[in-house]
N, C-alpha and C positions, 0 to 999 in steps of 0.2 A: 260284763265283768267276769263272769262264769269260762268264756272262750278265751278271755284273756289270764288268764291264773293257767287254764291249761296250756296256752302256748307258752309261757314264760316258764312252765314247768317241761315242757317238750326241751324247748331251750338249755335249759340248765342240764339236762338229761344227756340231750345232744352234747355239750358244751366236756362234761363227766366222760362221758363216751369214750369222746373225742380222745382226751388228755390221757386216760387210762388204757386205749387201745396201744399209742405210741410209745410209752410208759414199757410197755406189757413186752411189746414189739423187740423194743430196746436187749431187757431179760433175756425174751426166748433167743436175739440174735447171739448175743456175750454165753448165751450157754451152749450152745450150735460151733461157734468158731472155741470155747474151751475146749467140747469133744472130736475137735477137727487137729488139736494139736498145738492151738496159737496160745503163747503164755497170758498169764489173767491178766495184764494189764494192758497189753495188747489186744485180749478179747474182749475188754470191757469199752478200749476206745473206738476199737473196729464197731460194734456191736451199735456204741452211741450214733456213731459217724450213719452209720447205714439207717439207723431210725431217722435220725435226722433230715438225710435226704429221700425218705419216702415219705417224710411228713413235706416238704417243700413239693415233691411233685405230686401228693392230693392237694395241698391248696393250687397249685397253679392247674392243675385238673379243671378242678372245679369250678375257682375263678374263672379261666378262659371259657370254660364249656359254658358255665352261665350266660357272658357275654357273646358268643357265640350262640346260642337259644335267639338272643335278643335281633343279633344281625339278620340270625338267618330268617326269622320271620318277618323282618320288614322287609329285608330283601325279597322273599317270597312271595311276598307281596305286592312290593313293586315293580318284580317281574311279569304279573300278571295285569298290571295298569294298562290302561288304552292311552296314559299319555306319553308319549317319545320322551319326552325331558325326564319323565320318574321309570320308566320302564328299560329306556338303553342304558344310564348310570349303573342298574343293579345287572342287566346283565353284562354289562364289561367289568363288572368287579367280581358278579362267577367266574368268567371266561379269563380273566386273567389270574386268580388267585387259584381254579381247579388245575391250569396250564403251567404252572409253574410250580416247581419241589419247595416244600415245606423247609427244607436245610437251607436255599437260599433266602426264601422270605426272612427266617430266621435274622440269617447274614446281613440282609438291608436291616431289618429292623433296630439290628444294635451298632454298627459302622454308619451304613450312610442315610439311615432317616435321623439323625441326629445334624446330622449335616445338612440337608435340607431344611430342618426347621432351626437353624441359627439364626437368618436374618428377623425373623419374627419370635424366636424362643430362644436366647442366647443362654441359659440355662438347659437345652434338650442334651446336652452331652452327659450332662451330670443325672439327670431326672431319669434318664432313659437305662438305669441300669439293668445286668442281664437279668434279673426276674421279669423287669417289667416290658423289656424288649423282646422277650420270651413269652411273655404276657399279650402282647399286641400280636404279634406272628401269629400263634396259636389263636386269639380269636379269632382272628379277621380268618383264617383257614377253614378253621372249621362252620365257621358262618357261613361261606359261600358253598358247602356240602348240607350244610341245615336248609341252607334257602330251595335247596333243588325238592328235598325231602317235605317242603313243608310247601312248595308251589304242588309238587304232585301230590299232596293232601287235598290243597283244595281244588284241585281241579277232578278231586274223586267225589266230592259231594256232586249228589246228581243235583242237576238243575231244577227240579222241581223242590226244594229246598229254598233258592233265589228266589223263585216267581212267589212262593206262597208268602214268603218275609215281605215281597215290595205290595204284594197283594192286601198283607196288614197295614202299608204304609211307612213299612220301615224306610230310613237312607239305606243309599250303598253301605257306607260307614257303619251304623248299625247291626244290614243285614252278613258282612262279616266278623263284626266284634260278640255277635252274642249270638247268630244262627251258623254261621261258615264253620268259624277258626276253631269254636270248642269241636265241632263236630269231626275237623278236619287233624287237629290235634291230638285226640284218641289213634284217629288211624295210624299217623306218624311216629307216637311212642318209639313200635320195636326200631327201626331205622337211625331213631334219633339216639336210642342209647348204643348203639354202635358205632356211632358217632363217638360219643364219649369214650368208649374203650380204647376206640383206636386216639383216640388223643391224649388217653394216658400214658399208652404206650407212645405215640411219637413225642412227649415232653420230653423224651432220652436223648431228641436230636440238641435240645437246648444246651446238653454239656459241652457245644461247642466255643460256644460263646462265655464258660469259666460258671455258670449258673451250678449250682454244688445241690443236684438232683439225686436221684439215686442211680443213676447209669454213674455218674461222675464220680460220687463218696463211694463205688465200687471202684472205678480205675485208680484213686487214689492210695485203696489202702492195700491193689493189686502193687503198685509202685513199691510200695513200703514193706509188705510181705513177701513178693513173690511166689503167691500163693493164689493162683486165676482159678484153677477148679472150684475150690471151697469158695471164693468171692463169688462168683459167676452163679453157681449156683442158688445162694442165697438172696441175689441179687432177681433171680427168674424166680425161684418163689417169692418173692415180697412183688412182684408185680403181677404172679396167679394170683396173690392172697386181694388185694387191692382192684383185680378186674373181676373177679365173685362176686368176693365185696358189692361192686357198684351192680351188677349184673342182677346179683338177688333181691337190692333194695328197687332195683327199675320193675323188672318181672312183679313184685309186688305191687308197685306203681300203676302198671300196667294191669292187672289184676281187678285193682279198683276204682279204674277208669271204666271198665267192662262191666263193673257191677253200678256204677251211678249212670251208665250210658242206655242200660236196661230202660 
């Protein structure tokens, strides 16, 4: 009960954070482009616009990057199978998604995997909008860079590790769920949060496909001002502010992984 009060209070906290960081964001940008010269009502909509799209590209951040956590560890895992049926599926879904640019995958994701899945999804046209085809690109990407990052994890634990788990009488299954993967997981942190940064940053490539991210609500309001330095600028800091950001909360992460790892 005691653990649950506190998550729910974590929650709510996070939740507060959240809303007030954006809030905050909004301000400091409308008071930034008023001392840049743009008139108040102009700076107040630029200002919104630009929070806006840096709040759409931390959720799609983070959503993807989660599910990408998820791929790249089974894939990592399955790369390392002795069976051909589970072991070649994941390595031709690295080799084909590290082999090809992230702007294309994009590209299929919202033109023609929609088209693909008509005869069994005749709704995929409509469902498939650019957040969420934005969404799938981006995991499935960064998942086949986690899975390399988290097969060389476990292939760092040394072997004497394996023999003393099956020595207890552990499964396989086992002796990676609870002796391998934590252990192999500590090591992969730093890798994997640079994973996440660089897939903040390439959510910019999503404004291709009309997703109104923060690369995009910056081209737009270049369109409408004709004002790219001051955009431009404001648009590279809010994506310094957002890779710290994430950069300081992992480094902590990582911090007290080293100390329960003791």
């Amino acid at each position: 009960m005691r653990f649950l009060s506190r998550l729910l209070l974590f929650l709510a906290l996070l939740a507060l954070g959240y809303v007030a960081f954006f809030a905050l964001l909004g301000l400091a940008l409308e008071r930034y482009f008023l001392l840049t010269g743009f008139g108040p009502e102009r700076a107040a909509s630029a200002g919104q616009a630009m929070a806006q799209g840096a709040e759409v590209t931390l959720k799609l951040t983070l959503l993807s990057g989660g599910a990408g956590l998820v791929l790249g560890v089974l894939a990592g895992i399955a790369r390392l199978s002795l069976r051909p049926w589970v072991r070649l599926p994941a390595a031709f879904y690295v080799w084909v998604t590290r082999g090809t640019p992230l702007l294309v995958q994009i590209l299929f994701a919202y033109t023609a995997l929609p088209l693909l899945l008509r005869p069994i999804w005749p709704d995929a046209q409509q469902a498939l909008t650019p957040y969420w085809a934005a969404f799938l690109a981006l995991a499935f990407n960064v998942g086949a860079y986690n899975a390399e990052v988290v097969r060389a994890g476990i292939q760092a634990i040394p072997k004497g590790q394996w023999e003393a788990a099956w020595s207890l009488g552990l499964s396989p299954l086992d002796t990676m769920r609870f002796v391998v993967l934590p252990q192999a997981l500590r090591i992969v942190v730093p890798p994997l949060v640079n994973n996440v940064v660089a897939l903040l940053k390439d959510s910019s490539l999503a404004s291709v496909i009309t997703l109104t991210e923060l690369a995009l609500s910056g081209q737009r309001i270049i369109s409408a001002t004709f004002r790219p330095v001051e955009v431009y600028l404001a648009v590279a800091a809010i994506y310094l502010l957002l890779t710290t950001a994430l950069t300081l909360f992992t480094d902590r992460l990582e911090a007290r992984l080293k100390v329960a790892g003791r």
